[in-house]
N, C-alpha and C positions, 0 to 999 in steps of 0.2 A: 591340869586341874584349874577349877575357875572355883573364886574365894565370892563368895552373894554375904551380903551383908544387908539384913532384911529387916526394918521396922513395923511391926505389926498391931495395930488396935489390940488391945487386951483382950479383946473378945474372941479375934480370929486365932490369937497364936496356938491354941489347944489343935483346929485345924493344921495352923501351918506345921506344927511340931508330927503329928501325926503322918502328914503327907512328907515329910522328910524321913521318917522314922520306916516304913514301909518302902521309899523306893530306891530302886539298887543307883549305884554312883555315885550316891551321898555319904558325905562323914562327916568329922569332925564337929559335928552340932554344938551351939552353944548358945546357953539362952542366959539373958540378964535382961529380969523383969524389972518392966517400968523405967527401963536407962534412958527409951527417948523420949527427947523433950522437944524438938520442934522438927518433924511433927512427933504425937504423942506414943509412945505406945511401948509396947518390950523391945527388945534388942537379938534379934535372932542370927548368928553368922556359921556359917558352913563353909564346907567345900564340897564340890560335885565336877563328877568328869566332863570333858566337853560334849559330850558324845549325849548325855544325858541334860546338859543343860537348857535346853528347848522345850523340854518336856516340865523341867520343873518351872522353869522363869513362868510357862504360859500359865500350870497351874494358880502358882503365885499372884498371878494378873485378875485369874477367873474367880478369885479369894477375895478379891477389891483388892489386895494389898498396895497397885501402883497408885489409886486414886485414893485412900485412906490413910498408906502408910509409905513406903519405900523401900524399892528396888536399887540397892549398886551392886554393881561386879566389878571384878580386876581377876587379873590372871596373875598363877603363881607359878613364879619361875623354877623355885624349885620345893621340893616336897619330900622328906624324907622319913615316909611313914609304911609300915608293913598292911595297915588297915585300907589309904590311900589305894595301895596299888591291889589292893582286894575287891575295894570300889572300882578300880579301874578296868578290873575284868569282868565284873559282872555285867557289864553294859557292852552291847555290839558295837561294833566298827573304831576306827583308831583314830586319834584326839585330832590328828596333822587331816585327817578328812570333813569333819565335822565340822559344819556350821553353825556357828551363832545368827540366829536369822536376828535378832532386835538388836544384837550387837552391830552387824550387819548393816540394818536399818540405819543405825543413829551414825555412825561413819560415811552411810553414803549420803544424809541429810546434812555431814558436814562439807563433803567435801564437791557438793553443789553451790554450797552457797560461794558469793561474787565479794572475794578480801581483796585488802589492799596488797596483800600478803600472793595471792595468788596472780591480780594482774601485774607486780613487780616481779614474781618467777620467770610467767611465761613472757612475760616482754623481755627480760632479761635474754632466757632461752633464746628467744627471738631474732635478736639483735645481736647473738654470737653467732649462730646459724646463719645469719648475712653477711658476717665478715665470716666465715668459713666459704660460703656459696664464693666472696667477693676474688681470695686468696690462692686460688681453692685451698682448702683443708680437710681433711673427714674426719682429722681427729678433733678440731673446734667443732662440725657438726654430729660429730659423737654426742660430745660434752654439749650440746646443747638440746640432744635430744635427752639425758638423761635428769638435766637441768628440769624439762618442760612437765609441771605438775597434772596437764591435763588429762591425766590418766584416770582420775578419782571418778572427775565428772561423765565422761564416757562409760563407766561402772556404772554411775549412779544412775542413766539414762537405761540400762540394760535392766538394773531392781526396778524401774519403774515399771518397764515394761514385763516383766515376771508379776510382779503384785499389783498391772493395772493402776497404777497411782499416777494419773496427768498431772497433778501438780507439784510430783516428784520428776517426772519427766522435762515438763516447763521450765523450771527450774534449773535443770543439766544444761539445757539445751543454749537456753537464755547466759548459761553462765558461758560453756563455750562460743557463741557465737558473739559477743560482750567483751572476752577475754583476749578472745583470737582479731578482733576488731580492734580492740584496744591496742596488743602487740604490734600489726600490721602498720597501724598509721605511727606509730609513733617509731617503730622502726624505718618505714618507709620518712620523715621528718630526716633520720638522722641518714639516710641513703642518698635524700636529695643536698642535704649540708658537706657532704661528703663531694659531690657531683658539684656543689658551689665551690670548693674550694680546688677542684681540679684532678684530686683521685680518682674519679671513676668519672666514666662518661658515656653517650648510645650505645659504644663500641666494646664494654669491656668485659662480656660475656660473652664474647664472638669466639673465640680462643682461648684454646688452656683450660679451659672447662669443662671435659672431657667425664672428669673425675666426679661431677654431681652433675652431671644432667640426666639421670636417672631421674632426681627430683622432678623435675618437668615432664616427666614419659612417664608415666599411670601407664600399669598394662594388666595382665591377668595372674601375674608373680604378686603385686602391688597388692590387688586383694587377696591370695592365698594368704601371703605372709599376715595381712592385715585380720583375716581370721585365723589363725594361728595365733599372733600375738593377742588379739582379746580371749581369744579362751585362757593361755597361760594367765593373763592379767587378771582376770577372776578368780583362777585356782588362789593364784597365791596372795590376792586380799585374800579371802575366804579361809587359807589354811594359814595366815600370817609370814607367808615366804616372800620377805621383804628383797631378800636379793634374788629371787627370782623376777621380781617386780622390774629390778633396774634391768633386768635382758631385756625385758618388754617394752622399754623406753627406746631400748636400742634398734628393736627393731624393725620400730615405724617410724613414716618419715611426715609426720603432723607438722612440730615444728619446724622442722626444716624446708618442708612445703610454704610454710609464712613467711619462713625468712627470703627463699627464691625469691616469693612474691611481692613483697615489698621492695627488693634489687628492682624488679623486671619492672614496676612500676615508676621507681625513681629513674631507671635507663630508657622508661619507652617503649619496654618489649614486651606487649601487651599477647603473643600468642605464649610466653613463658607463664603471664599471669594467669592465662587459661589453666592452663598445664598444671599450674604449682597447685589451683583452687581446686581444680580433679582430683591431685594425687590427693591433697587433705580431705575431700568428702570421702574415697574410697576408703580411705583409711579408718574415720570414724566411723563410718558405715557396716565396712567390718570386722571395726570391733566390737561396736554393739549386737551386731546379731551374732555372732560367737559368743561372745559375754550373757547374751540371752539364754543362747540354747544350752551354756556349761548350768548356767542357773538354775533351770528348768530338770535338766538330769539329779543336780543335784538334790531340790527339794522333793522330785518323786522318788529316790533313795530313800531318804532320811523318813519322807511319810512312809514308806512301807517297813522301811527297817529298822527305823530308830523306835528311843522309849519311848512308852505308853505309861502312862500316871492312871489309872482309874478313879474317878472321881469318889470321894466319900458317900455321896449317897446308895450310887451305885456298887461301890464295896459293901454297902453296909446291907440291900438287898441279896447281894450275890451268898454273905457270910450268913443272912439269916435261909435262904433256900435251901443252903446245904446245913 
């Protein structure tokens, strides 16, 4: 269940109460007239199934209520109502499939944007990933692919593309290529300090590296798995399966492709660099068009299958023909 908590113009609530009052997935209603105060208006809060949620939020919108009054959600972890789960069946399909599409929205608008937060992750990632490449290790380049936040932006680059929005897309894009430059050089800084001090030198990826030179060999497995792992990665934003998420971390090799590539470039071994830059375009590459095409199934689902709100006017045509 998801908890809407709705501020409405005094003039609209008669509407909004009504279009909650007639559509199935909704309960717990509850109105306190005139509580808000900035902005103005009554205080309307419910609960509605996920499943149903799309249908009511958009109503909500097409009421003016986002641009007059206010829209919040939050989700409720637990629920222990006989009416609840009455709502819950009256509406198609099960909550763990359903999409919040403007939930959806406002998550992939956050997790485009360029934080201080994010290029400290992935540089992080980054920079373990090269001392794993350096050791070898796969369990440091485990833990560094699950470190690597860039999974959000790769999504968000796939909704752009689903809803046609270039400056959602621009955005993704500008963040990973900003992010992954960022990590790059400043890992690649700490690879050549390494190489001044006498650790590593031309020679130290010639041997014993057996164990990750996968990373530098992109082949036709590279993109399988890389569409694989974006569609998982969508399901589980999309149905909030956050430990499914961290597989998906695992089983691409983004960052660990930066970290190769900042070694290969502090050692000189510039067809590695080639290598490491392949296996990270393949990688995003398919992830986004997996993560597109899981989107795309999903929203023509949900248009043919999920609720329908019937506007008032048109209720109110339909109730006086019959």
């Amino acid at each position: 269940m998801l908890h809407l908590r709705v501020i409405s113009p005094a003039a609209r609530t008669s509407e909004v109460l009504a279009m909650l009052t007639d559509t199935a997935g909704v309960t717990n209603v509850i109105l306190l007239p005139g509580a808000g105060q900035r902005p103005e208006g009554d205080l309307v809060m419910f609960e509605v199934t996920r499943e149903g949620a799309n249908a009511v939020i958009e109503h909500l919108k097409e009421l003016g209520i986002a641009e007059e009054g206010s829209i919040a959600v939050e989700r409720v972890d637990l629920s222990l109502s006989k009416v609840a789960d009455e709502a819950e069946a009256q509406v198609p399909g099960a909550p763990a499939d359903a999409v919040v599409w403007d939930e959806l929205a406002e998550q992939m608008s956050d997790d485009c944007r360029i934080t201080w937060a994010f290029l400290a992750f992935l540089t992080i990632a980054t920079m373990l990933a090269s001392i794993g490449v350096l050791l070898p290790s796969i369990i440091l380049i485990v833990g560094a692919m699950v470190l690597g936040p860039e999974f959000g932006a790769v999504a968000a680059v796939s909704f752009g593309l689903l809803r046609r929005d270039g400056r959602l897309i621009t955005a993704a894009l500008r963040t990973l290529l900003i992010g992954f430059a960022v990590a790059i050089a400043v890992t690649c800084v700490f690879a050549l300090a390494l190489r001044g001090l006498g650790w590593i030198g031309p020679d130290t990826l010639n041997g014993g590296h057996d164990e990750v030179t996968f990373i530098v060999k992109p082949d036709r497995w590279s993109f399988i798995v890389a569409l694989l792992a974006g569609a998982a990665g969508v399901l589980s934003v999309t149905a909030g399966k956050s430990s499914a998420l961290v597989g998906v971390f695992i089983s691409v090799t983004t960052v660990p492709a930066a970290g190769y590539a900042a070694v290969a470039v502090a050692t000189g071994r510039w067809d590695d660099v080639t290598g490491s830059a392949v296996q990270l375009l393949v990688n995003i590459v398919g992830m986004v068009i997996a993560g597109t095409a899981i989107l795309l199934v999903q929203r023509a689902f949900w248009s043919k299958y999920g609720l329908r709100i019937t506007p008032p006017a048109a209720r109110r045509r339909h109730d006086s023909s019959v």
